[in-house]
C-alpha positions in Angstrom: -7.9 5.8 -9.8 -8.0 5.2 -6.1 -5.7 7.0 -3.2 -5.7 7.2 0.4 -3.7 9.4 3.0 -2.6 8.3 6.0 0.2 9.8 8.6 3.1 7.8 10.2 4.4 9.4 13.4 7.7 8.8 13.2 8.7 6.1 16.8 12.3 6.1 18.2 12.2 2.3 17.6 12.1 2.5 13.5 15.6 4.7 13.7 19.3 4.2 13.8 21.3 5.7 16.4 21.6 8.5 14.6 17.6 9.5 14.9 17.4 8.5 11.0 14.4 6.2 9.9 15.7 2.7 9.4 15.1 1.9 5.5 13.3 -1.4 6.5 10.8 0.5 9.2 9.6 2.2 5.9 7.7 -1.3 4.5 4.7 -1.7 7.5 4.5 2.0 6.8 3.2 1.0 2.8 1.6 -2.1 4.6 -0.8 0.5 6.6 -1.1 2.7 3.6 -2.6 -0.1 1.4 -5.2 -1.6 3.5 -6.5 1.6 4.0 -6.5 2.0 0.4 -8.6 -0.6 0.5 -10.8 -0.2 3.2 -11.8 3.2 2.3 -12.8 1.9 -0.5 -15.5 -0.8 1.1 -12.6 -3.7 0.6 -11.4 -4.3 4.2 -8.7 -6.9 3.9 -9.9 -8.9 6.6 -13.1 -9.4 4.6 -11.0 -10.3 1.2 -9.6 -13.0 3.9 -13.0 -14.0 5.2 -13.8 -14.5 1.7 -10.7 -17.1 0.8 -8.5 -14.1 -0.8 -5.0 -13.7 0.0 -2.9 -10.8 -2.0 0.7 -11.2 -1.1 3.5 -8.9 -2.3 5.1 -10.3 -5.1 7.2 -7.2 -5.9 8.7 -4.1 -4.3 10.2 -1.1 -5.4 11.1 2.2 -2.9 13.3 4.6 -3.6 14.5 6.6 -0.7 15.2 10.4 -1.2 15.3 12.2 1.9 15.6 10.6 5.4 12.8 10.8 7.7 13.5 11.5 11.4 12.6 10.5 14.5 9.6 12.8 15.8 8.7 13.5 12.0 4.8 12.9 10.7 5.0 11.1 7.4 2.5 10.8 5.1 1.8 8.3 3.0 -0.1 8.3 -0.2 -1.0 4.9 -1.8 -2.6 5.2 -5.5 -4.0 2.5 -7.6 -3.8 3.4 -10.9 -5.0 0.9 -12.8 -8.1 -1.5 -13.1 -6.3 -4.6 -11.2 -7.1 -8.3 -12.5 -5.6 -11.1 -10.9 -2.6 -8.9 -10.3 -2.3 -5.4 -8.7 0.3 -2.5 -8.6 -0.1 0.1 -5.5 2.1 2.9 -5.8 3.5 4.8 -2.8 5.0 9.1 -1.8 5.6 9.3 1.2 6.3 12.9 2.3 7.4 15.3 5.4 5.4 18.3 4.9 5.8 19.1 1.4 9.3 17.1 1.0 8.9 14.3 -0.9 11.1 11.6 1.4 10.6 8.6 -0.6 8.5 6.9 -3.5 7.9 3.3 -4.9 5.3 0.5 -5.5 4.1 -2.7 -4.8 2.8 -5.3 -6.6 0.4 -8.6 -5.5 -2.1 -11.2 -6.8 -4.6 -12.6 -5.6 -4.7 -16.3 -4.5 -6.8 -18.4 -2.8 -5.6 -20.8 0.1 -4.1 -23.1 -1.5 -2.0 -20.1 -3.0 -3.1 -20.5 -6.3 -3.3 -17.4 -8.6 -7.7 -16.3 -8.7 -9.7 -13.5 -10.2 -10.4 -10.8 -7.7 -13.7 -11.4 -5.9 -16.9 -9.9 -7.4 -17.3 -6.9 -4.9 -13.9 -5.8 -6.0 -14.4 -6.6 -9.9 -17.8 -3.9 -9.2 -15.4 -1.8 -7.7 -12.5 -1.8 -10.2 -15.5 -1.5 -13.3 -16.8 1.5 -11.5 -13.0 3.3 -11.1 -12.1 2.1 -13.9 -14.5 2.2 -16.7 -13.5 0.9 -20.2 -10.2 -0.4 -19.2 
């Protein structure tokens, strides 16, 4: 299993008039939880992209619980869970404090340019064999 934690300070800009967190803000927030999934774990994206690897979202799922507010610090939690082949599920909590304000997942492949479906590059094969052992 992989994770990484990273905090969301809430702008005015990603609210309604009311001060509560616009459900569509809540996506770049998964967006910066993921690729710093995977550059903490040696996979900057920008690298997968050097390399001719694309991984868009194919799929998303978020289920909203609590609002988040203006001013609040969110935290966001992105977990891979399992060894990822040519396609990958990240799932997300994103909490205030100990509140859990919303949870979900996305899922991606990997593609080349020409946006044809590829096996993950061999630097993140290594990584998924050594997180994932047996699987």
């Amino acid at each position: 299993m992989l994770e990484h934690r990273c905090q969301i300070e809430v702008r005015y800009s990603e609210t309604d008039m009311m001060g509560v967190v616009y459900h569509g803000s809540y996506l770049p927030w998964l967006e910066v939880a993921r690729t710093g999934l995977l550059a903490a774990h040696g996979l900057p994206y920008r690298e997968l992209e050097a390399d001719g690897f694309y991984l868009p979202v194919t799929e998303i799922q978020l289920r909203y619980l609590r609002p988040a507010r203006y001013g609040d610090t969110v935290t966001v939690l992105a977990t891979l869970r399992e060894k990822p082949a040519v396609r990958l599920r990240v799932d997300y909590v994103l909490t205030r404090d100990a509140e859990v304000l919303a949870e979900g997942h996305t899922r991606h492949v990997f593609i080349d340019k020409a946006g044809r479906p590829q096996r993950p590059p061999a630097v993140f094969r290594a990584l998924a064999e050594a997180r994932f052992p047996g699987r």
